[in-house]
N, C-alpha and C positions, 0 to 999 in steps of 0.2 A: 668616138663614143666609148664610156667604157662597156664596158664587161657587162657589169651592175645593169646597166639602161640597159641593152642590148638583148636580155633576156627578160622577155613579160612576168611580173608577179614575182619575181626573184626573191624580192626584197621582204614581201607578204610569205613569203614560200619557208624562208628564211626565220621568220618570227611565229608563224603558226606552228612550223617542226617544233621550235623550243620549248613553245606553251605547253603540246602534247606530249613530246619527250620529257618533259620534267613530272609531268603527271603523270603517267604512267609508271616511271621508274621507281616514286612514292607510293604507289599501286601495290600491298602485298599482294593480291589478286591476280597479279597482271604478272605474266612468265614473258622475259626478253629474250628470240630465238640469238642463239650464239652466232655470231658472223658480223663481219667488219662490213659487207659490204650491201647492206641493209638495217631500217629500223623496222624490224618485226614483233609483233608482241601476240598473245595468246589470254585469253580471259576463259578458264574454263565455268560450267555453269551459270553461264550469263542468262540463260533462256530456261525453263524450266519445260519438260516432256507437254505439259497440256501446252503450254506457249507456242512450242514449236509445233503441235498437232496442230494449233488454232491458224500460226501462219500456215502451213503446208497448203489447210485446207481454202485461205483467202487466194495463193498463187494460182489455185486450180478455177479459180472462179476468174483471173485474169491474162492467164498465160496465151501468151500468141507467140508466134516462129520469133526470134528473137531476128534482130539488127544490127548491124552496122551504119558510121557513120554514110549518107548519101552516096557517096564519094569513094565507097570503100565498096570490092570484090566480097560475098561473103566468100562462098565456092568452098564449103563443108567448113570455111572455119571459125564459124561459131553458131550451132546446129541445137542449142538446146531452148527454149520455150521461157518468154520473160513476158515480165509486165509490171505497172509500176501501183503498191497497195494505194488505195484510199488515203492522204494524208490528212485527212476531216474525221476517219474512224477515231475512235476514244481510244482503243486497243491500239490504234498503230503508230498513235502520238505518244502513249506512255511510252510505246519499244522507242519511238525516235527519240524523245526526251532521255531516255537513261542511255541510248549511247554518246547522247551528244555530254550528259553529264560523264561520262566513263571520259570521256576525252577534253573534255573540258573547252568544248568550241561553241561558237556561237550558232540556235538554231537555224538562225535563217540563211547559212554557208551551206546546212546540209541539199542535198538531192533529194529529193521525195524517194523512199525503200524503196528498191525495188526487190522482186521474187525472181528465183532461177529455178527451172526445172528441167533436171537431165533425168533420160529413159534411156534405156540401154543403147549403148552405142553413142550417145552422144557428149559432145564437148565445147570446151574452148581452145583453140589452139591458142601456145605462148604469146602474148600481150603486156603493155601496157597501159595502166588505167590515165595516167596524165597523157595531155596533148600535144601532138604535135603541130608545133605554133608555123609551120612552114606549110602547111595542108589549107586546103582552101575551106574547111570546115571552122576553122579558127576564127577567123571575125566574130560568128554568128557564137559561137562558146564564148570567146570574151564578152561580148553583153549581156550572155548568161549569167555571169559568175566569175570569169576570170578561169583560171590554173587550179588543178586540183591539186589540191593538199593531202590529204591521208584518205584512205579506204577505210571501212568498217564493214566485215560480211561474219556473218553468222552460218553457221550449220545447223539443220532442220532436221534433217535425217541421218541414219545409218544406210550403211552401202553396204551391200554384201559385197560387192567386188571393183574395183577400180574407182575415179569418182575422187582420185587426190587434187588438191591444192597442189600442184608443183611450181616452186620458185628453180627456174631453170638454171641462172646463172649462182644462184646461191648452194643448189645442189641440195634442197630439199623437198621433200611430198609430203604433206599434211593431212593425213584421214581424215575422213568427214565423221566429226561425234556430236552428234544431237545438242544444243545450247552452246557448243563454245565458239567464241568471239575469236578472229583474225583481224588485226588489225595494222597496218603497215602503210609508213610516209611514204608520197609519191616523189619526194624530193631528199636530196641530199643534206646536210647540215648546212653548204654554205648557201643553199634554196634554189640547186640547178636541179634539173629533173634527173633520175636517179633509174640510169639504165637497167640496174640488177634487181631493178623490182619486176621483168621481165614473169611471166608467170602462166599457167596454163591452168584451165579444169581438165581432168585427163576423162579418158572415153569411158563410162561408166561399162562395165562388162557385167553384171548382176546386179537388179535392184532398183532403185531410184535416189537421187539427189535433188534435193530441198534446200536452196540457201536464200538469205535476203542480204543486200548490198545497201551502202547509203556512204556515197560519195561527198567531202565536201570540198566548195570553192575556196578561192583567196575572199572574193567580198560576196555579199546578198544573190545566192541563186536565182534565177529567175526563170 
């Protein structure tokens, strides 16, 4: 078997990266973080202050202990408060519409938003947003949607103190600034999944952290 078969969505993995990498690149808008061994990019004022008050205030009306998959230990490490917006609101379809136009993917790939809120002390330890296809959660993900392809999270709030984006193997931390867009492939150019997208929320020490997330598949979410 090769290579190609042997890895799920590879092929999709491979052609979704290019769509969005070429878009983006033609993005004056759009800042590419410097590093070989990720595709990172930054949209600042993507979200405007009343936007991001209006989301804060929807996560607070659906935040529960957040989750892991079934299958998975949380055991502190991933302690902050999620829950997934209304995607029937008029408000939360315009946001998903302009990010999925910022990226140029098809709606119905994306994940329904979701809301993150961390309070002091709490985090994500280092992860990855794509799957792993060797875990017994994977069946039930492929007739979801297949292999994630790139992330989309926004920043909601200021943090007084801690509360970074860190990409661990990339060696950098990303402040949390009110509207700007984070956006980064889960996969590599040639559409293997993309170890150094490795990444953590660090433990908010002052403040609160506000983001929204919006994951997309290889094919039709479900």
């Amino acid at each position: 078997m090769s290579k190609t078969a042997a890895i799920p969505d590879q092929s999709s993995l491979k052609r979704v990266g290019k769509t969005v990498r070429d878009r983006l690149n033609a993005d004056p808008g759009a800042y590419k973080v410097e590093t070989e061994k990720a595709e990172i990019y930054a949209v600042g004022d993507f979200l405007s202050a009343s936007e991001c008050t209006r989301l804060c205030d929807m996560i607070d009306e659906v935040a529960r202990p957040s989750s892991l998959h079934e299958d998975q230990e949380n055991d502190g490490f991933r302690t902050s408060y999620s829950g997934d917006l209304n995607p029937h609101d008029n408000f939360v379809r315009s946001v998903s519409r302009r990010i999925d136009d910022l990226l140029g993917l098809n709606p119905t790939t994306g994940e329904a938003i979701q809301g993150q809120r961390y309070t002091e002390g709490q985090q994500f330890k280092p992860h990855n947003d794509w799957f792993h296809t060797d875990q017994a959660y994977w069946p039930a993900e492929r007739k979801r949607g297949g292999q994630r392809s790139w992330t989309a999270m926004v920043f909601l709030s200021d943090v007084e103190e801690g509360g970074e984006t860190h990409f661990t193997e990339v060696g950098i931390k990303i402040e949390p600034k009110p509207g700007v867009l984070l956006a980064w492939n889960n996969a590599l150019p040639d559409g293997t999944p993309n170890r150094d997208t490795l990444h953590a929320g660090t433990p908010v020490s002052k403040g609160s952290k506000y983001v929204i997330t919006r994951w997309y598949r290889t094919r039709q979410w479900k």
